[in-house]
C-alpha positions in Angstrom: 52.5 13.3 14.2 54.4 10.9 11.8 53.1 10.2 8.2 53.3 7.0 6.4 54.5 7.6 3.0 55.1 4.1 0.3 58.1 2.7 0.5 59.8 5.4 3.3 59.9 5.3 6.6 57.5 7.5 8.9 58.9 11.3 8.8 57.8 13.2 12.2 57.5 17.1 11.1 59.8 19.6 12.9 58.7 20.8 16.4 57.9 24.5 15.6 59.7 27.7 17.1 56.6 28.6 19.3 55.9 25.3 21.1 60.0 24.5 21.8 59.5 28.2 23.5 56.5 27.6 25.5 58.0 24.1 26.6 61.2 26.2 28.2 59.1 28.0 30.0 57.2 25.4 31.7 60.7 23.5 32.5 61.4 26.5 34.3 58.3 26.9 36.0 58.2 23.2 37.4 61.5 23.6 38.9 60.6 26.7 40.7 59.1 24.5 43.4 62.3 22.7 44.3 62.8 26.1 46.2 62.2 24.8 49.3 60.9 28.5 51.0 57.1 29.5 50.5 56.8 33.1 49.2 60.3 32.5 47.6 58.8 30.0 45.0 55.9 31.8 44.7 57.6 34.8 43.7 60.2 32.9 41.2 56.8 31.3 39.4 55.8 35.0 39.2 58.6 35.9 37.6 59.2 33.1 35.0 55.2 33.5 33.9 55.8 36.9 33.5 58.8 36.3 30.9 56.9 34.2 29.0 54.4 36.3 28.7 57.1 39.3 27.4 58.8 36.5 25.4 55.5 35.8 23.2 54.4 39.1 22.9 58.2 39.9 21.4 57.3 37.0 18.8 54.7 39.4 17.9 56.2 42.5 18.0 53.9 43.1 21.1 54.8 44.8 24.0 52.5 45.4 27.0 52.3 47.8 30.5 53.3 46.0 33.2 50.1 45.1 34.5 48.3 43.8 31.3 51.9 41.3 31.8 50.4 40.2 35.0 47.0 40.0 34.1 48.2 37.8 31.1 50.5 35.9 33.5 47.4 35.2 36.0 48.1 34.6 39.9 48.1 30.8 40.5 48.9 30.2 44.3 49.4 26.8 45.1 46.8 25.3 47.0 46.2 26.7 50.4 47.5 29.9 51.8 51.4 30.5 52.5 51.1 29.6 56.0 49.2 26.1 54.9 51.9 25.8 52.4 55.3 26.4 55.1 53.2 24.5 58.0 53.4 21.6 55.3 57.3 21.8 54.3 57.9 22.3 57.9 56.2 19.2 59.1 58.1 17.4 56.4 61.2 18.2 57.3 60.4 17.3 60.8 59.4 14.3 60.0 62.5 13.1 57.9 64.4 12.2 61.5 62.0 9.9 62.3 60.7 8.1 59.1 63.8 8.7 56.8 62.7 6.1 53.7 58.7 6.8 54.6 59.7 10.5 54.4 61.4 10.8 51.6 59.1 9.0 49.4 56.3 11.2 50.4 58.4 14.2 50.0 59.6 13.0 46.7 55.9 12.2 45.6 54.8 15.4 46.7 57.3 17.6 45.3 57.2 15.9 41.7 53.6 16.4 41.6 54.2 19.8 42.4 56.7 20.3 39.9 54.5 18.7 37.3 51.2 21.2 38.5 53.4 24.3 38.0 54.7 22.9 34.4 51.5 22.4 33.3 50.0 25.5 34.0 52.6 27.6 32.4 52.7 24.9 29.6 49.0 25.4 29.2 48.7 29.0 29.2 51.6 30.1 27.3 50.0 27.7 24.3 46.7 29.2 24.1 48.1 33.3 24.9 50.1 32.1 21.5 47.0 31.0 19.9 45.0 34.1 21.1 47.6 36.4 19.5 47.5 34.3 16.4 44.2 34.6 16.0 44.2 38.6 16.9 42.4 38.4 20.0 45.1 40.9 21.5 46.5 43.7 19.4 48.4 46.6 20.3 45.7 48.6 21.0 43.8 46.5 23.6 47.5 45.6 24.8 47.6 49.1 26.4 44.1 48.2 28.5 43.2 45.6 30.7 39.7 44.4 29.6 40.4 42.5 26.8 43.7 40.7 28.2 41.4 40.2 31.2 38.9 38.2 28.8 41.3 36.5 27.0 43.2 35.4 30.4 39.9 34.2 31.7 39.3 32.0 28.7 42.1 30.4 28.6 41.9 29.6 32.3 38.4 28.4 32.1 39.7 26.2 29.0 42.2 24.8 30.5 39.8 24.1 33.5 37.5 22.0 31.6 40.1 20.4 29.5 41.5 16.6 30.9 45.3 17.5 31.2 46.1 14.0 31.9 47.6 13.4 28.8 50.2 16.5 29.1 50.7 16.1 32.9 51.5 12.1 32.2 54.3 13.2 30.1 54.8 15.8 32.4 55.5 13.3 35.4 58.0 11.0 32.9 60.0 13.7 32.2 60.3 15.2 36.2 60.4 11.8 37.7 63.8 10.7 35.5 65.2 14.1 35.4 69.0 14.2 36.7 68.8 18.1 38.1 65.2 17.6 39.6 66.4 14.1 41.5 69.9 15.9 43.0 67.8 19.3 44.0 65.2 16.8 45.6 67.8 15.0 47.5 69.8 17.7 48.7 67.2 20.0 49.6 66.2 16.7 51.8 69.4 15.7 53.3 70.9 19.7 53.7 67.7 21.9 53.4 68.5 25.3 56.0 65.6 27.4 54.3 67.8 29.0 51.9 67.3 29.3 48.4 68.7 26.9 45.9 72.2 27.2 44.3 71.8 26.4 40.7 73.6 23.6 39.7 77.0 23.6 37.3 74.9 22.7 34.2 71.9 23.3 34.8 70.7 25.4 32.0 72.4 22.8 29.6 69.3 20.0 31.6 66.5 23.0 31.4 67.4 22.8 27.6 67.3 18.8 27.1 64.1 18.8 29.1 62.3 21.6 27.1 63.2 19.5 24.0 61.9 16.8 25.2 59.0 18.0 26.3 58.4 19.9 23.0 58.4 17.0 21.3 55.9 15.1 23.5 53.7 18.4 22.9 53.7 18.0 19.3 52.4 14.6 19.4 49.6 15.6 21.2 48.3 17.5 18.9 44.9 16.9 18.8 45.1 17.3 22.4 46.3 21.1 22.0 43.8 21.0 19.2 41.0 20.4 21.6 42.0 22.8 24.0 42.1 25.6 21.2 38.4 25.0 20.9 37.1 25.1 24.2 39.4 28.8 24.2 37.4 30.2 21.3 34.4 28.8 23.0 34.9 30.7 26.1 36.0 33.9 24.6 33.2 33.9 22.4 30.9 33.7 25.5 33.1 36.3 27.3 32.3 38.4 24.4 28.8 38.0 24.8 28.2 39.4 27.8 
């Protein structure tokens, strides 16, 4: 947020370290769907949530077995099961000899949305596993079991369950729908997809990088937003703790 100061112009504080990291994450999770092979992109979300979770429990001189990473890093399937989800791209591709132009703005549509969904999620979580190490919910003690990251996973899930992310996801869409990389991947994976997996593009890490800024910067003016969702986290941990 900007501050109005006499006689200066409004100064925006600096993004901090921990939300331009979080952001980089979710870039990366919200192109994983541009892999146009289900188990593929399931297993490439996997694997980018479970680096964020490693990456923010480095930040905190944390490290954690390998399954307290995954419980952290949660299982998030898209909707439906992986035979709903390649019957879909399937019947998509099928379709694109018939209705070219009808098909490619439905696959567009659907594949932004899908990029946005993933982005979120790992936007979302990686936030508030931040804020529950901050807060010393996790320590390195009850790093090396699975009951309390267990609790702490299911309150931030429940959190961001009840929280409107239209605000985040909004920004979310902006930033997907004008992006450069996501628009070529989308159009070649249209025009030449042969079930392969995606060849990263020249630059593409140099884009990933512009669009985490971005994006961290549209996070840090939604702060009261993020503020919000902090609340309804402590809420549900404290009735986690409860029970």
């Amino acid at each position: 947020m900007s501050s109005q100061t006499s006689g200066s112009e409004p100064q925006s504080s600096p993004v901090p370290p921990q939300v331009q990291r979080v952001a980089l994450y979710a870039v990366a999770s919200g192109l994983t769907p541009l892999i146009p092979v289900p188990f593929l992109d399931e297993y490439a979300l996997r694997r980018v949530r479970e680096r964020m979770v490693r990456s923010i429990l480095r930040e905190h001189s944390f490290s954690a077995p390998d399954r307290t990473v995954t419980v952290l890093a949660g299982l998030h399937p898209r909707e439906g099961s992986h035979l709903q989800q390649y019957a879909s791209k399937a019947a998509l591709f099928s379709l694109r000899f018939t209705w070219r132009k009808a098909y490619t703005r439905l696959a567009t549509a659907l594949w932004v949305k899908d990029c946005v969904d993933m982005a979120s999620l790992s936007l979302h979580h990686g936030y508030l596993l931040q804020h529950a190490l901050d807060r010393g919910d996790l320590d390195a003690r009850t790093l090396s079991t699975e009951d309390a990251p267990r609790r702490v996973h299911s309150a931030i899930d429940a959190a961001c369950k009840e929280l409107d992310a239209r605000p985040v996801n909004q920004a979310l869409r902006r930033l997907f729908a004008g992006s450069r990389l996501l628009l070529t991947e989308l159009s070649r994976a249209l025009e030449q997809w042969t079930g392969a997996p995606r060849t990263p593009l020249e630059d593409e890490d140099q884009e990933v990088a512009s669009l985490a800024e971005r994006l961290a910067a549209a996070m840090w003016e939604e702060r009261g937003y993020f503020q919000s969702l902090e609340s309804l986290y402590a809420k549900h941990l404290g009735a986690r703790r409860a029970h």
